[in-house]
Residue frames as qw, qx, qy, qz and C-alpha x, y, z in Angstrom:
[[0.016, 0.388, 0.760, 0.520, -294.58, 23.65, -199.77],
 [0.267, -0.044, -0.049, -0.961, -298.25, 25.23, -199.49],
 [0.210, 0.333, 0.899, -0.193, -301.04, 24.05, -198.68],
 [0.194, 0.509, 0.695, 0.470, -304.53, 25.21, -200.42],
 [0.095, -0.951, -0.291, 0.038, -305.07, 28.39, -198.82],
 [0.437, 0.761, -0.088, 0.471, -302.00, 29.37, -200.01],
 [0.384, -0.844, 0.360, -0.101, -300.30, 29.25, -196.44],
 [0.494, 0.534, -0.686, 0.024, -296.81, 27.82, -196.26],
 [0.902, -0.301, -0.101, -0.292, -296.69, 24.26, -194.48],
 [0.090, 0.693, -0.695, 0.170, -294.02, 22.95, -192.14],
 [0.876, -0.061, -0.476, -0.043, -293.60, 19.40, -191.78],
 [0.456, -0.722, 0.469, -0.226, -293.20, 19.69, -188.11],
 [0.932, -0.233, 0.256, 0.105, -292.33, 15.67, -188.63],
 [0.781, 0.475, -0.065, 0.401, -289.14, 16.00, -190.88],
 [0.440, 0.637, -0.401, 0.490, -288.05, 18.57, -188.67],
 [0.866, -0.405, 0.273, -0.105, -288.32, 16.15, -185.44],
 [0.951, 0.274, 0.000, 0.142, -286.71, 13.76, -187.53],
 [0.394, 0.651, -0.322, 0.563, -283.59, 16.09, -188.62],
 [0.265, -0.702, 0.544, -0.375, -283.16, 17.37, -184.63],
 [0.925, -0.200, 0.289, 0.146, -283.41, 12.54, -183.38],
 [0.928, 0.161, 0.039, 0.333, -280.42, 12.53, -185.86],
 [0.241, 0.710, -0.456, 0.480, -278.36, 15.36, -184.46],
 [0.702, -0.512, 0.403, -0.287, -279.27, 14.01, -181.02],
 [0.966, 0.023, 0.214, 0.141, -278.07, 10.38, -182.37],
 [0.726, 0.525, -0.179, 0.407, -275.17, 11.63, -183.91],
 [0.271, 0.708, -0.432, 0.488, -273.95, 13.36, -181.06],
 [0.771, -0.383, 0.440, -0.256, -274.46, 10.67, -178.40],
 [0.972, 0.160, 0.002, 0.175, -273.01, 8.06, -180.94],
 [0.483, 0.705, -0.302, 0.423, -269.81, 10.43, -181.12],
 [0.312, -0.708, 0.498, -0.392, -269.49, 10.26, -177.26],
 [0.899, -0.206, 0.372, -0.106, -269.85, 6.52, -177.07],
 [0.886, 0.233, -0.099, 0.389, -266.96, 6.24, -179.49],
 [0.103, 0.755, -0.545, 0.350, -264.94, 9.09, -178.06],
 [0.595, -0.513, 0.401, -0.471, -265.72, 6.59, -174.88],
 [0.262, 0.413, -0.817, -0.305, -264.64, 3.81, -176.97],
 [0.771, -0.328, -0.477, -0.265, -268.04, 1.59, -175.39],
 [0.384, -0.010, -0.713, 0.586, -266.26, 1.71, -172.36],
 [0.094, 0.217, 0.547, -0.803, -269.31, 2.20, -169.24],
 [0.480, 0.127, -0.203, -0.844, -272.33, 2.12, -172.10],
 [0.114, 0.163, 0.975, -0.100, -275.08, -0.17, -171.43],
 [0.250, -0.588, -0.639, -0.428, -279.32, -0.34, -171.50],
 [0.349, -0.745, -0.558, 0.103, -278.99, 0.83, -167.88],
 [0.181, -0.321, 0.089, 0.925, -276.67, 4.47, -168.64],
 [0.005, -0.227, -0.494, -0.839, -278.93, 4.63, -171.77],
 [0.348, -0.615, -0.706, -0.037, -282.09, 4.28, -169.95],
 [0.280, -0.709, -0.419, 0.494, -280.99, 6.77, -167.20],
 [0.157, -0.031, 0.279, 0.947, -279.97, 9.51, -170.25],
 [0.104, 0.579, 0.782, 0.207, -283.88, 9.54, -170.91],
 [0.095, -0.908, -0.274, 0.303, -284.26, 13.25, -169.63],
 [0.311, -0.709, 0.154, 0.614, -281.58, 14.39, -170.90],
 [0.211, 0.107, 0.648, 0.724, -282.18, 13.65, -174.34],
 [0.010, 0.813, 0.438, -0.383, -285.50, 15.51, -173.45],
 [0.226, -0.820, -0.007, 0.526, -283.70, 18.41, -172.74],
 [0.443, -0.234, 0.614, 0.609, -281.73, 18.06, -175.69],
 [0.206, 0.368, 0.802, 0.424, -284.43, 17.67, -178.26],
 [0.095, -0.828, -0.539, 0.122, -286.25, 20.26, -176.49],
 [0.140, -0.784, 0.148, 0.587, -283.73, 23.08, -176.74],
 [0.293, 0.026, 0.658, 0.693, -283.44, 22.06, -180.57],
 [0.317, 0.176, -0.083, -0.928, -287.04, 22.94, -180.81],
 [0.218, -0.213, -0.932, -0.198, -288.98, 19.92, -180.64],
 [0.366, -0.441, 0.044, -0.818, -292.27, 20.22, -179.47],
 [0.294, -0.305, 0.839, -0.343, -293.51, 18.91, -176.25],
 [0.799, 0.111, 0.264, -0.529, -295.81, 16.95, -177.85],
 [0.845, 0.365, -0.382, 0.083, -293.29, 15.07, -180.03],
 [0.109, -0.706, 0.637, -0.291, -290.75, 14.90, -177.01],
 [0.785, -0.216, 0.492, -0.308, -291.81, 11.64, -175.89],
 [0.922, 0.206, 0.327, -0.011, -291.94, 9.71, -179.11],
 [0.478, 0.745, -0.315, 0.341, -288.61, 11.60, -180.77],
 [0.167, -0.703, 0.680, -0.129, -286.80, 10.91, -177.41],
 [0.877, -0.207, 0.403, -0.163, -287.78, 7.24, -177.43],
 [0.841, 0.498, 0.034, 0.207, -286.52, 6.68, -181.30],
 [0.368, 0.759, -0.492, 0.217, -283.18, 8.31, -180.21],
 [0.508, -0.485, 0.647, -0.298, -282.88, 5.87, -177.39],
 [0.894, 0.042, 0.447, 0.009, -283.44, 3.01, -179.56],
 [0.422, 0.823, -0.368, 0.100, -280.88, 4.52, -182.09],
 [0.154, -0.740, 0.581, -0.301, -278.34, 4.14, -178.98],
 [0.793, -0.194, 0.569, -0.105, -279.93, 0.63, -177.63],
 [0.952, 0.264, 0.132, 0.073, -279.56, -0.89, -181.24],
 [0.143, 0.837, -0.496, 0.182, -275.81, 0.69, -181.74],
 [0.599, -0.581, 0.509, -0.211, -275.25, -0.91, -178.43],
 [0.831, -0.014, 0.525, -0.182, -276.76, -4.18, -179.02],
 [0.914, 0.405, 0.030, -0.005, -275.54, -5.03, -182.87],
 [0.861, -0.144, 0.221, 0.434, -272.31, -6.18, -183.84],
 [0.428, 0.663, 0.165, 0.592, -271.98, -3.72, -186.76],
 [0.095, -0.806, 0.169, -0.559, -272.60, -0.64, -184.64],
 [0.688, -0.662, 0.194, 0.224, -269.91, -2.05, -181.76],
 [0.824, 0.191, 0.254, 0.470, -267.45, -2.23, -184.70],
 [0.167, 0.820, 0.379, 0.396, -268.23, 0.93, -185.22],
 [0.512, -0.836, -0.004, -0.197, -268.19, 2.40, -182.03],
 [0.860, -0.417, 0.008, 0.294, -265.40, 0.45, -180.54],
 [0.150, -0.883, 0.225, 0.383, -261.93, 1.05, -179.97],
 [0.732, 0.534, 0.047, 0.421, -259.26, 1.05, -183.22],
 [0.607, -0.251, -0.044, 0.753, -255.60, 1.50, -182.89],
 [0.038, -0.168, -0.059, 0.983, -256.52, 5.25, -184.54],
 [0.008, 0.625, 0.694, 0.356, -260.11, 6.76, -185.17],
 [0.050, 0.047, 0.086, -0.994, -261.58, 9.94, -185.06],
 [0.089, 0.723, 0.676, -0.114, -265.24, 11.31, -184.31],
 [0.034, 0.955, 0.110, -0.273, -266.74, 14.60, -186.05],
 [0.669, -0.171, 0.332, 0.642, -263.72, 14.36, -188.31],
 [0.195, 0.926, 0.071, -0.315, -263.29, 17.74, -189.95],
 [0.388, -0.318, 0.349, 0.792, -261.50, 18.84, -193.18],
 [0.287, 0.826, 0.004, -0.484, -261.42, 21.27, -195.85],
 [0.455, 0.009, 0.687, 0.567, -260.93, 20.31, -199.45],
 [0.219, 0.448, -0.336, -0.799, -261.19, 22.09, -202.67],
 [0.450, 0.534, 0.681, -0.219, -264.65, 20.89, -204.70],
 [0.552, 0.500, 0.531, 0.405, -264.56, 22.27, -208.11],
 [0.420, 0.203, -0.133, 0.875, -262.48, 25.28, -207.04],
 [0.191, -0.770, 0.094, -0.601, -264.49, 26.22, -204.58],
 [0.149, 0.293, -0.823, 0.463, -263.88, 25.20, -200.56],
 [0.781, -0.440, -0.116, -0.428, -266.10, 22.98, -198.82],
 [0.247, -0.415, 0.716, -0.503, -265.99, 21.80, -195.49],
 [0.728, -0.038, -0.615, -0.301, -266.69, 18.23, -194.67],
 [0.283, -0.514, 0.693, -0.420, -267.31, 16.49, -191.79],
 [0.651, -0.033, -0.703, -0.282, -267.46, 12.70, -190.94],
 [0.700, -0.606, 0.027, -0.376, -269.34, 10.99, -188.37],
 [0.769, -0.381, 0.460, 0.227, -266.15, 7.88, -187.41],
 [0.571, 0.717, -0.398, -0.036, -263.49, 7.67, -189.16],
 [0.536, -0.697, 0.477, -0.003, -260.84, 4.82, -188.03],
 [0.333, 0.525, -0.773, -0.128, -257.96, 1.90, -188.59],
 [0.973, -0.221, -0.002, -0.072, -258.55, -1.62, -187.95],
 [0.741, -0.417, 0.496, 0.178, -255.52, -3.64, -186.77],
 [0.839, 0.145, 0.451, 0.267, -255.25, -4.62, -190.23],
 [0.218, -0.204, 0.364, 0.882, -254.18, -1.15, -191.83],
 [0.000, -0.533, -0.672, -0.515, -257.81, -1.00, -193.20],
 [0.061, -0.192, -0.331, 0.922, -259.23, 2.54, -193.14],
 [0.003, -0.549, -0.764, -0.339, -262.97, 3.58, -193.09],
 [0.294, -0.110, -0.009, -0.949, -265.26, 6.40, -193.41],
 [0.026, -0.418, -0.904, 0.082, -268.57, 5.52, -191.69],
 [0.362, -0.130, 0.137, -0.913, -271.83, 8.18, -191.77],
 [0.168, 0.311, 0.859, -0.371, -274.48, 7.17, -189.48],
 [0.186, -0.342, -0.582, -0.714, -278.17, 7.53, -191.24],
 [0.357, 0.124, 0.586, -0.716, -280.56, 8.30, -188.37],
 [0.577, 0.114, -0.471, -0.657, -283.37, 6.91, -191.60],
 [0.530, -0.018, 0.650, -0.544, -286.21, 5.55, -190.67],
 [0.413, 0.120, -0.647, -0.630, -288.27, 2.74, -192.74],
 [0.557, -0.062, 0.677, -0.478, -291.20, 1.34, -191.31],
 [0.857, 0.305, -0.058, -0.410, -292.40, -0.49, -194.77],
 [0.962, -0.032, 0.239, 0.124, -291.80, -3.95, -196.29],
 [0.824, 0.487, 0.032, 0.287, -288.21, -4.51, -197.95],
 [0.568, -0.782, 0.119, 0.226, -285.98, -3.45, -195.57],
 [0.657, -0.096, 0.445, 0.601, -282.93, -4.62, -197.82],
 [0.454, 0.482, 0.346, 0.665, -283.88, -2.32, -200.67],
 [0.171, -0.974, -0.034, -0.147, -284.55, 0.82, -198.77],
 [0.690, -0.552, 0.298, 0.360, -280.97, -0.20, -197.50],
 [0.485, 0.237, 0.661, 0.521, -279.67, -0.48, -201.02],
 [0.399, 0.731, 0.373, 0.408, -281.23, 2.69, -202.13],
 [0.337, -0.935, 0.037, 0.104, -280.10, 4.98, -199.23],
 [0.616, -0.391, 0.410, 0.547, -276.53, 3.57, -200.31],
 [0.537, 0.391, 0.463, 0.587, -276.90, 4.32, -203.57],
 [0.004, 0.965, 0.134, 0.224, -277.99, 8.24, -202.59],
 [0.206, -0.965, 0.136, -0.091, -275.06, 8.59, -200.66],
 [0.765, -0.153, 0.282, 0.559, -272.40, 6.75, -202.13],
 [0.437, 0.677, 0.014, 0.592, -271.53, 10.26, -204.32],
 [0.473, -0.784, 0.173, -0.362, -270.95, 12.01, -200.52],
 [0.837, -0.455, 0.290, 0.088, -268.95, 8.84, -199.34],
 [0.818, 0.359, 0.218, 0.392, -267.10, 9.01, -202.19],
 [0.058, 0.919, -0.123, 0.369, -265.99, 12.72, -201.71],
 [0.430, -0.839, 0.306, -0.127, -264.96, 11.96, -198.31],
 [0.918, 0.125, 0.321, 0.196, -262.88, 9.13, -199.66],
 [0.448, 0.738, 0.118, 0.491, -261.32, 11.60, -202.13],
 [0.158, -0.895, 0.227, -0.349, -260.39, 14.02, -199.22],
 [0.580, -0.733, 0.355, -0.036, -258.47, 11.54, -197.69],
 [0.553, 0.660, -0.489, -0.141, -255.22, 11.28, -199.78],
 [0.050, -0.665, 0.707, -0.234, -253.33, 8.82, -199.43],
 [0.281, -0.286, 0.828, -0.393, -255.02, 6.46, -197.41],
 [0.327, 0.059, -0.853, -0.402, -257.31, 4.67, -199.87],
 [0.393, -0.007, 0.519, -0.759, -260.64, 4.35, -197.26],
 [0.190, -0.340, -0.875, -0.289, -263.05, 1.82, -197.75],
 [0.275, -0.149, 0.189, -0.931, -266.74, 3.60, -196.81],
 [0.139, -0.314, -0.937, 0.057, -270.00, 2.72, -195.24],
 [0.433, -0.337, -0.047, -0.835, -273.28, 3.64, -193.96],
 [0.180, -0.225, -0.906, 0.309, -274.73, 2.42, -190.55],
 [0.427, -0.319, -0.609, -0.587, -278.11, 2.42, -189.70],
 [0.226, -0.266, 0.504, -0.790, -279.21, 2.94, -186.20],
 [0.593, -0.074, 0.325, -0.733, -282.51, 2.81, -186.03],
 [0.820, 0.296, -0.270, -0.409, -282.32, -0.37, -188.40],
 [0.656, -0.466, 0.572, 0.160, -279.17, -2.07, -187.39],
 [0.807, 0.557, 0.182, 0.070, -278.71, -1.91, -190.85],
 [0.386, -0.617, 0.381, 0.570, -275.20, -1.36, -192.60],
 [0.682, 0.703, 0.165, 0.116, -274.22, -0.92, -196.37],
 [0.367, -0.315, 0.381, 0.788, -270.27, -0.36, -197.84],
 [0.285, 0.894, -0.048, -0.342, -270.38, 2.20, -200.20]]
């Protein structure tokens, strides 16, 4: 947008936001490549610089470094700590991180990628994207409930790209410990 003097305005916070949820998405992809195996409060605790560094070579400034590394460290601690996101995370007889494929979208090609993809024991398969979405007001459940509803046409695609196998989708919530099927 613009602001009244007609200069253009960058919401430096949205694009904090956007770089905590590549950081979170690519620390959540190592702790399932790692299948939770060696991840605790005191590995996450000692990553604290290095998600710095991280956030800082995305272009955070140093003045948001502090409070954009802290929210990507409680991303990681609440992963850790909830059941959902260990289900997640953990290990499954097959699963993939950063899954990549290419499917044909009203004849043109679009690449897709998902954040976990895996099998439970039971032959059930799921598409999970992590939401890095924050929500600091009342009604936690419907801000849950509306984020699913924005991105069940996206979970539903990837669902579609994988013939065959009939995927049941979701959406976890870091920062919320929040979860929603799709």
């Amino acid at each position: 947008g613009r602001d009244d003097t007609g200069q253009i305005e960058f919401s430096w916070a949205g694009e904090t936001a956007r770089h905590v949820g590549t950081v979170v998405h690519r620390w959540l992809q190592r702790i399932a490549e790692d299948e939770l195996q060696g991840w605790d409060g005191k590995r996450l605790a000692g990553l604290r610089a290095a998600v710095r560094d991280d956030l800082a070579r995305r272009g955070v400034s140093a003045p948001e470094l502090g409070q954009a590394g802290e929210r990507v460290l409680a991303a990681l601690r609440n992963s850790l700590a909830d059941e959902k996101g260990r289900w997640v995370l953990g290990p499954h007889p097959r699963s993939f991180t950063e899954k990549r494929i290419c499917v044909l979208v009203n004849g043109a090609l679009r690449r897709l990628v998902m954040d976990r993809v895996f099998e439970e024991p039971s032959g059930a398969c799921w598409i999970v994207d992590y939401k890095t979405s924050a929500h600091e007001g009342a009604d936690r459940e419907a801000f849950l409930d509306r984020e699913r509803d924005r991105y069940a046409p996206q979970l539903a695609l990837y669902a579609s790209a994988m013939a065959g196998s009939k995927p049941r989708t979701g959406l976890y919530f870091p920062l919320l410990r929040g979860w929603r099927e799709c």
